[in-house]
C-alpha positions as CSV (number, residue, x, y, z in Angstrom):
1,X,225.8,147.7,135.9
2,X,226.9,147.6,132.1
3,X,223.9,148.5,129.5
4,X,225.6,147.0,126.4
5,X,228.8,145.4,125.5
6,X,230.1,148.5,124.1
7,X,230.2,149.6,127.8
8,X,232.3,146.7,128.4
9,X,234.7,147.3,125.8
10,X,235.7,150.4,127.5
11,X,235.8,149.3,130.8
12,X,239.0,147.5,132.9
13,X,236.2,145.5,135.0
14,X,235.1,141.9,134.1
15,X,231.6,141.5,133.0
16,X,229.8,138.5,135.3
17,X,227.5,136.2,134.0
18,X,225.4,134.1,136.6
19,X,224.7,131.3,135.0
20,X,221.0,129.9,136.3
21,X,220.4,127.7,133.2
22,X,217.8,124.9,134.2
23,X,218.1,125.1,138.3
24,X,214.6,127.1,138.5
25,X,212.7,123.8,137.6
26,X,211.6,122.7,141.2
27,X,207.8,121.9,140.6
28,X,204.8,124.1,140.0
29,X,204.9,126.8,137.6
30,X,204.5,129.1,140.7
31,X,207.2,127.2,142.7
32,X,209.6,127.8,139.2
33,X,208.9,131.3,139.1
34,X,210.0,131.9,142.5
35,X,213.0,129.7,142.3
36,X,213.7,131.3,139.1
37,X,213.1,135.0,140.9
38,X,215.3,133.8,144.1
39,X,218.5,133.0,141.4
40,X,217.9,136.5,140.0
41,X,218.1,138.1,143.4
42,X,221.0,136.1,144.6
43,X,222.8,136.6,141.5
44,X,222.2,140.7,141.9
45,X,223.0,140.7,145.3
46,X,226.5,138.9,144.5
47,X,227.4,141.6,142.0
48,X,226.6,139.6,138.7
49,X,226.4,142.3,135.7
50,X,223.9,139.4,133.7
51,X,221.7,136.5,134.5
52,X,221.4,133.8,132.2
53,X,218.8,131.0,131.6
54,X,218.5,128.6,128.7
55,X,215.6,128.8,126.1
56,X,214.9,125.6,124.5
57,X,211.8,122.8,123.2
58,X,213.2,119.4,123.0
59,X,212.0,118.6,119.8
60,X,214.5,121.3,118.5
61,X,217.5,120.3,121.3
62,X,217.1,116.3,120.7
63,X,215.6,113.8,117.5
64,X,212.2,112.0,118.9
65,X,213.2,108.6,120.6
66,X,216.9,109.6,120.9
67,X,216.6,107.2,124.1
68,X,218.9,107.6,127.6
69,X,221.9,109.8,127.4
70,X,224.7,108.0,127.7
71,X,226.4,110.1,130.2
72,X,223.5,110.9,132.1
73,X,223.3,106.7,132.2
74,X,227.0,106.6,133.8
75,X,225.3,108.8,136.8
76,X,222.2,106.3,137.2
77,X,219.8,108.5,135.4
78,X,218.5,106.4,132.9
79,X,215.3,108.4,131.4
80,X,214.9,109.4,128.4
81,X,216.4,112.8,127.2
82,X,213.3,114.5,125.1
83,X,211.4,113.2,129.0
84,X,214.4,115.1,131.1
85,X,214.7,118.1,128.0
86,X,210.7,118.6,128.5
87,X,210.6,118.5,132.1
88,X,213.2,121.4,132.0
89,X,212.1,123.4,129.4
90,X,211.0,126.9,130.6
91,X,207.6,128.0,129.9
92,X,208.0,130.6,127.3
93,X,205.7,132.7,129.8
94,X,208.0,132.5,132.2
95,X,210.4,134.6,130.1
96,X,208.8,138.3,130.4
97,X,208.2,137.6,134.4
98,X,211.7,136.9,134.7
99,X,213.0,139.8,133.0
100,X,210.8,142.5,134.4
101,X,211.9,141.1,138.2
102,X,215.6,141.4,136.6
103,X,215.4,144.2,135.7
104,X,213.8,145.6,138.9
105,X,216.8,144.1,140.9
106,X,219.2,146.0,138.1
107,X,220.9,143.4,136.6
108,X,220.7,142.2,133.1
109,X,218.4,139.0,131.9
110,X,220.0,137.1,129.5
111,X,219.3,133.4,127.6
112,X,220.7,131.0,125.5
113,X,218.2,129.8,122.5
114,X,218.5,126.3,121.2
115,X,216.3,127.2,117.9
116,X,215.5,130.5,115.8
117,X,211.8,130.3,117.2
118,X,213.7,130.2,121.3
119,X,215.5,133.3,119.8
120,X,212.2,135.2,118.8
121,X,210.9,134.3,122.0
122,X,213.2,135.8,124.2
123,X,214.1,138.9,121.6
124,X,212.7,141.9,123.3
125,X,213.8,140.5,126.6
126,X,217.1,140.1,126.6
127,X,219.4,143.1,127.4
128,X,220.8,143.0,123.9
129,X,219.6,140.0,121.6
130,X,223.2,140.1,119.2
131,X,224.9,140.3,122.7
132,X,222.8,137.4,124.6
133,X,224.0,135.1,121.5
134,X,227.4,135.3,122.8
């Protein structure tokens, strides 16, 4: 497992980022947490070097009343995007619990913020905030 990028500059081996993004969100907060925990493990187990989420509120990802996405409409999903952004936003909670379980199964937790304030929440988290910016 890499520790920093630096690592990787010096390496011939590709760095692999398993992306989990939103697919934690199944239900409960407990039922997230574990979904969220069982993409962690999977993604160790298949080698990743990193595990990434995404950290965002929708009132910083979309303008209030922004309405249906117009290419989520072309798929028949026709709520509203600040309703689907909400539903999938991840507790910042959540964050620490995932990190501490990544880092027990040795690979590295990363996130993409959508605002400065998602950035300070997942700062001491991430392996490497400049690097989890990337």
């Amino acid at each position: 497992m890499f520790n920093s990028f630096t690592e990787l500059e010096n390496s011939s081996r590709t760095f692999i980022i398993a992306e989990a993004g939103s697919n934690w969100k199944c239900g409960s907060y407990e039922d997230d947490l574990k979904r969220g925990k069982e993409l962690i493990r999977i993604a160790a187990s298949c080698g990743a070097d990193a595990v990434k989420f995404q950290t965002y509120r929708p009132e910083t990802t979309y303008v209030y009343g922004a309405g249906a996405s117009s290419y989520l409409s072309k798929h028949g999903i026709n709520e509203d995007i600040n309703k689907i952004f909400e539903n999938l936003a991840m507790p910042y909670e959540m964050i620490p619990e995932l990190a501490k379980y990544a880092q027990e199964q040795k690979i590295l937790f990363m996130s993409t913020p959508f605002s400065v304030n998602d950035a300070k929440q997942i700062d001491s988290f991430c392996f490497n905030t400049q690097d989890c910016f990337i």
